[in-house]
C-alpha positions in Angstrom: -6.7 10.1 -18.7 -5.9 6.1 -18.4 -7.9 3.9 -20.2 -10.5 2.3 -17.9 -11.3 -0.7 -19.7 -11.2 -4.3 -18.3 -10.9 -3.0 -15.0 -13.1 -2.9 -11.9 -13.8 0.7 -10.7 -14.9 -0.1 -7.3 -11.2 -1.3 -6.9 -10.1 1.9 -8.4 -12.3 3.5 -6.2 -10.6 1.7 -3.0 -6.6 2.4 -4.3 -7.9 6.7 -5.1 -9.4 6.8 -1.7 -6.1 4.8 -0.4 -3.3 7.3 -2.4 -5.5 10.4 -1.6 -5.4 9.3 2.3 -1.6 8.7 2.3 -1.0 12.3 -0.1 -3.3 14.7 2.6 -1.7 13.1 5.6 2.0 13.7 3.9 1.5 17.2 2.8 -0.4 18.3 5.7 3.0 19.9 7.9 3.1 22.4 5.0 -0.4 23.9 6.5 1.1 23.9 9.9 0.7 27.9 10.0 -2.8 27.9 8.3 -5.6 29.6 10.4 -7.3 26.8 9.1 -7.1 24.2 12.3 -6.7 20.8 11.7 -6.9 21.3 8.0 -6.7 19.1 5.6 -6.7 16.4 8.2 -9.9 14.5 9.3 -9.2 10.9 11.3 -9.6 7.8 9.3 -8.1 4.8 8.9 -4.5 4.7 7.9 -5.0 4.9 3.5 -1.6 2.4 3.6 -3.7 -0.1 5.3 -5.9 -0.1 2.9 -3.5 -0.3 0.1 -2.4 -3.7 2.0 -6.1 -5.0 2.0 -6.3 -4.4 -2.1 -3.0 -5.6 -2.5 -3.5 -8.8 -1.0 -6.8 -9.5 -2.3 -5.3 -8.5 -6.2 -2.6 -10.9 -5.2 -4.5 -13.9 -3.5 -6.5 -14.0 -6.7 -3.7 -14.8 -9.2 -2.1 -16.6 -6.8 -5.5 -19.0 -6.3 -6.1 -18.6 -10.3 -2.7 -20.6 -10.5 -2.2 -23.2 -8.0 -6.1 -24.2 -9.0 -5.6 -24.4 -12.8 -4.7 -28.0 -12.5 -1.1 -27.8 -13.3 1.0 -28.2 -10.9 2.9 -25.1 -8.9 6.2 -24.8 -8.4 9.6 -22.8 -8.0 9.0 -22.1 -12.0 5.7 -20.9 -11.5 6.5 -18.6 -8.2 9.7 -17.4 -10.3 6.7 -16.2 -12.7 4.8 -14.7 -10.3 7.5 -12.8 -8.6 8.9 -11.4 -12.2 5.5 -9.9 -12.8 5.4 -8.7 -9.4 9.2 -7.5 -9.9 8.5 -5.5 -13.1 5.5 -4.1 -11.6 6.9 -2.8 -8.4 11.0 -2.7 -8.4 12.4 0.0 -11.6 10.2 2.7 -10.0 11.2 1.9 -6.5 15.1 1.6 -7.8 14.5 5.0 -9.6 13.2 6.8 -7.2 15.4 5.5 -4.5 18.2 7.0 -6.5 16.4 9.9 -6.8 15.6 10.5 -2.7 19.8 9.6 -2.2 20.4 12.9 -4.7 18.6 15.0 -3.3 19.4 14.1 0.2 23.0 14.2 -0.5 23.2 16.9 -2.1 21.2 18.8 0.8 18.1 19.5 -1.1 16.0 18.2 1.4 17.2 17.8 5.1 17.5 14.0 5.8 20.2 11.9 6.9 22.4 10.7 4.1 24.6 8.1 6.7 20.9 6.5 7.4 20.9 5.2 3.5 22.9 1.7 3.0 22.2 -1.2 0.7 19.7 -2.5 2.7 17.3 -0.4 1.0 18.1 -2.2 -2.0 16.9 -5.4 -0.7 14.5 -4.0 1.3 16.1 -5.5 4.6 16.2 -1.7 5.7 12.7 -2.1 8.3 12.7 -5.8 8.3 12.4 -6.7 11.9 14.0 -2.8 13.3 13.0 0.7 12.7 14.2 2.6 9.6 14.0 6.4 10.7 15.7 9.6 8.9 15.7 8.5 4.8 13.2 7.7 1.9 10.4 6.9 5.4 7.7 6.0 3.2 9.7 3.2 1.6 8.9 1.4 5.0 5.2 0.0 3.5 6.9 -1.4 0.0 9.3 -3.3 2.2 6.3 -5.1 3.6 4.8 -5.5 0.1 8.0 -7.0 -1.4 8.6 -9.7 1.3 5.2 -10.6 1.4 5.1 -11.3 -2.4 8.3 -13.2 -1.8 7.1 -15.7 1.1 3.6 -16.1 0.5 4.4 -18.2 -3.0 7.0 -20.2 -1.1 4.7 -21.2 2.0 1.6 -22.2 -0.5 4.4 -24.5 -2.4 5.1 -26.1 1.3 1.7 -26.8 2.1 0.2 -28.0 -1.7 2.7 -31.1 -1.3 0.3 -32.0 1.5 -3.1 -30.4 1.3 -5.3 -29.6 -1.2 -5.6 -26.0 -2.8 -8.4 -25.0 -1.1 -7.2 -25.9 2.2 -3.3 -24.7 1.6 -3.8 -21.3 0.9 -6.5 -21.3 4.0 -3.7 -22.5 6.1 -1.1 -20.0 4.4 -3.3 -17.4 5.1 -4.2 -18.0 8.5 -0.1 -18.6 9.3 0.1 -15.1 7.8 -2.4 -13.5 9.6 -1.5 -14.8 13.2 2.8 -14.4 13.2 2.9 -11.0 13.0 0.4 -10.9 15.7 2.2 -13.0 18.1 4.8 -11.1 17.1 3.6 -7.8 18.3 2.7 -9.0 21.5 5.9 -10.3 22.0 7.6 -7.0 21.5 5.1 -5.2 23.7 6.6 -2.2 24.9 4.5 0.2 27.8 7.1 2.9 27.7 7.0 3.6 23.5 6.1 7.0 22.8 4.1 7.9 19.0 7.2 8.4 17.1 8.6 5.1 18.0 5.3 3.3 18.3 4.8 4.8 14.4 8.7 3.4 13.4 8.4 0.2 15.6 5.4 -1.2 14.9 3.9 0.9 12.8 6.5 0.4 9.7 8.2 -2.8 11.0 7.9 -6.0 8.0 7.4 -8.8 10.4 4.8 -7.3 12.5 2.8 -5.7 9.2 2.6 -8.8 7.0 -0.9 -9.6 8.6 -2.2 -6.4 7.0 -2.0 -8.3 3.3 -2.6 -11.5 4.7 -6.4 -10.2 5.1 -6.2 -9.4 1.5 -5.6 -13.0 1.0 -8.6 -14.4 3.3 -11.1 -11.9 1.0 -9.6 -13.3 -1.6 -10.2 -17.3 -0.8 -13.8 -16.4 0.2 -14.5 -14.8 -3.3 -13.4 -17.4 -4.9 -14.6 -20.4 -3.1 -18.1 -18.7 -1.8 -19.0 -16.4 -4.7 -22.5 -16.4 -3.7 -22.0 -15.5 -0.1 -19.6 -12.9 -0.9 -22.4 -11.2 -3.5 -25.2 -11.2 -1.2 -22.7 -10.1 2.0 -21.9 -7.1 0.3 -24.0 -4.6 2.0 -24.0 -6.2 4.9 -20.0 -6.4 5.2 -19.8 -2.8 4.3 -21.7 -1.5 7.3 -19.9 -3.5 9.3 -17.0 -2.7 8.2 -17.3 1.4 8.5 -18.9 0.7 11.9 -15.9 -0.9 12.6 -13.5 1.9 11.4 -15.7 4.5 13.7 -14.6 2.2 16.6 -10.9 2.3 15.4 -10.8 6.2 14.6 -12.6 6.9 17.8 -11.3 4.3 20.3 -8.2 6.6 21.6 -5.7 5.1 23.5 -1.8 5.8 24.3 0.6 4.5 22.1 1.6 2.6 25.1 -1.4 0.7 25.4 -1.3 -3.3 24.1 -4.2 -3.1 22.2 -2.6 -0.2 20.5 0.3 -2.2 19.4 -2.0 -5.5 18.9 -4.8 -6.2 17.6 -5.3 -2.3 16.6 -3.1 -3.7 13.3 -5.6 -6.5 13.5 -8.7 -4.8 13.4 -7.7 -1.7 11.1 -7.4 -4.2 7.7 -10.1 -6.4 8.8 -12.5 -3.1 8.8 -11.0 -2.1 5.4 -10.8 -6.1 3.9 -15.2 -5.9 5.1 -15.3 -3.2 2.1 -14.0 -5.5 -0.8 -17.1 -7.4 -1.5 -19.1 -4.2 -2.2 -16.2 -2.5 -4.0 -15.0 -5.7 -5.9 -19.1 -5.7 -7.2 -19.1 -1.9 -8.7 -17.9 -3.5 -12.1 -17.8 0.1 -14.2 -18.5 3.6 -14.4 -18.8 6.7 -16.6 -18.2 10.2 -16.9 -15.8 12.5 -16.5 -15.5 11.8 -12.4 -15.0 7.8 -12.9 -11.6 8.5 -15.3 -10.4 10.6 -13.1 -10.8 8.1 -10.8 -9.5 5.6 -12.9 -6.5 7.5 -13.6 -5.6 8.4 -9.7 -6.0 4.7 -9.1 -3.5 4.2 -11.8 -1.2 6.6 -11.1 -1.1 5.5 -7.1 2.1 3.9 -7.2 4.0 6.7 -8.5 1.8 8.9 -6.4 3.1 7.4 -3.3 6.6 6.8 -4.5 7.1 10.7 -4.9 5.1 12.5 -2.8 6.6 12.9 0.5 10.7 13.5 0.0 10.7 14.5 -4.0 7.8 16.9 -3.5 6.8 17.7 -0.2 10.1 17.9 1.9 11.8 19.7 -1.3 9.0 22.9 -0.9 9.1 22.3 3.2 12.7 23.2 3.0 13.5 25.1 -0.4 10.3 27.3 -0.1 8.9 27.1 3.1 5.1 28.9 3.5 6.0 32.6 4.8 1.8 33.4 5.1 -1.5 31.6 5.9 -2.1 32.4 2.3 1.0 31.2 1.4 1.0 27.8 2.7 -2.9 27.4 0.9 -0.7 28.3 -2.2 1.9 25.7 -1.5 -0.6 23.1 -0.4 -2.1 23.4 -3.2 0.7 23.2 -6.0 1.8 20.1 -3.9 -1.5 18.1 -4.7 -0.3 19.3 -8.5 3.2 18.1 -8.4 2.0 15.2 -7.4 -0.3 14.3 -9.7 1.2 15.6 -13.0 4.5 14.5 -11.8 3.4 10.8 -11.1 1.5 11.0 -14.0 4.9 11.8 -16.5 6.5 8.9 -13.9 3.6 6.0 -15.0 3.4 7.0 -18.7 7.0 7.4 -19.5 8.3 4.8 -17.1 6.4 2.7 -15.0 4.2 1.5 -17.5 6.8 0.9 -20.4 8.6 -1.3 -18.2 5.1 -2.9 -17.2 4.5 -3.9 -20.8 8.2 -5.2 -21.2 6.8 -8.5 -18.7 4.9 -9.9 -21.8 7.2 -9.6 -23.9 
């Protein structure tokens, strides 16, 4: 198990819940012909989204820890930032990139090889159009990457005029409404649920306000520490209350709300969480490390569990029973885990540590 010290496990607790969201949902078409119905699937919010939301507040926080240290921030500074972000995020991606163009190309799974280009490599390949029929769950690190890449450079606009406090407010809110007016521009009545998922769904420009709400928890912890301990409660219930109305509230994909302010509402419900989570310091016993060590693990978790694992049993062993796909299910969930765990000891982490260095 990972070493769980000098972190906070209610954060841990948000990224498990997050990676074990995205994992059911992509492994649930090998249950298709379980007599099961509907299982493992139950309706929640969307587990990326909530990545996004913990993402964004981790993020904010060093982001605010730096611009109010009193010294001033600059290019050199946001070139820091983004090469701890870089060796966080980019070998795995590269790595397993490679990986999903082998096994594609050499027909291992059944994707479209002509849909790969170096777009991918700068993650341009969902920027402002859909990406459909290669490496699809690459779509959400796109919107990570550019997000660590502009944030930095609007706060360094706006602290040549405004105070710390007040630029990353104003970053923050810039972030938050774009994408929105950008959604709304796009409306579309006609979209069906595949391209409402790979239009709006998994587009950069109209996702970036999913993070930004990351930021705004992240200014009111810092500035209103008080507020945000004794809102904890408080926020939570609002916030699940809020998620019933998104899970239940069902409307075509079609609809405006549906490609509006549903991406509004989704990360504020999940951001309402992060004042009760951020406040469950530690934990003990055999469930909190493994815990710990899912929430470590997530990364790799998400990088290989749709085309490395899932698609290569889908269409090298496909389920041939009811049994059989229980079976398959359920070395899936295995593959996963013991596979992103070899990926984070042996690789993602190494080249973690090399950033101190």
């Amino acid at each position: 198990m990972t070493n769980n010290r000098q972190r906070i496990f209610g954060l841990d607790v948000f990224r498990a819940i997050a990676i074990l969201l995205v994992v059911m949902s992509h492994g649930s078409f090998l249950l298709d012909n379980t007599v099961l119905d509907g299982f493992p699937y139950f309706h929640t919010i969307d587990g990326v989204d909530l990545f996004f939301v913990l993402s964004g507040f981790l993020i904010g926080s060093i982001l605010l820890n730096d611009i109010s240290s009193g010294n001033s921030f600059g290019l050199s500074q946001v070139g820091h930032f983004w090469k701890r972000r870089w060796f966080r995020t980019l070998p795995a991606y590269y790595l397993v990139l490679l990986a999903n163009y082998y096994v594609v190309k050499e027909g291992i799974i059944k994707e479209d090889i002509h849909q790969f280009s170096k777009s991918y490599f700068f993650f341009l390949q969902n920027f402002k159009t859909p990406s459909v029929g290669f490496f699809w769950e690459s779509w959400s690190l796109a919107v990570e990457e550019w997000f660590y890449l502009l944030a930095p450079i609007i706060l360094v606009l706006l602290l040549k005029r405004f105070t710390p406090k007040q630029s990353f407010l104003y970053a923050t809110l810039l972030l938050l409404v774009l994408p929105l007016v950008f959604r709304w521009r796009a409306i579309n009545p006609g979209i069906d649920d595949f391209w409402f998922d790979v239009t709006f769904r998994k587009v950069v420009i109209f996702r970036l306000d999913s993070i930004a709400f990351g930021l705004l928890a992240a200014w009111l912890f810092r500035y209103y520490p008080e507020k945000w301990k004794t809102a904890r409660w408080t926020s939570a219930i609002i916030g699940i209350l809020l998620m019933i109305f998104i899970v239940r509230y069902k409307v075509p994909a079609g609809a405006a709300y549906k490609q509006t302010l549903y991406f509004t509402l989704t990360p504020l419900s999940a951001a309402l969480l992060l004042p009760l989570a951020q406040q469950l310091r530690s934990a003990k016993g055999f469930l909190a490390r493994t815990i710990t060590h899912i929430s470590s693990i997530s990364y790799s978790m998400y990088l290989i569990n749709l085309a490395l694992v899932a698609e290569v049993i889908r269409d090298n062993f496909p389920p041939v029973s009811e049994f059989d796909s229980l079976v398959k299910y359920g070395g899936y969930w295995v593959l996963v885990i013991v596979g992103a765990t070899f990926l984070y000891r042996y690789f993602e982490k190494p080249v973690m540590d090399l950033r101190d260095r």
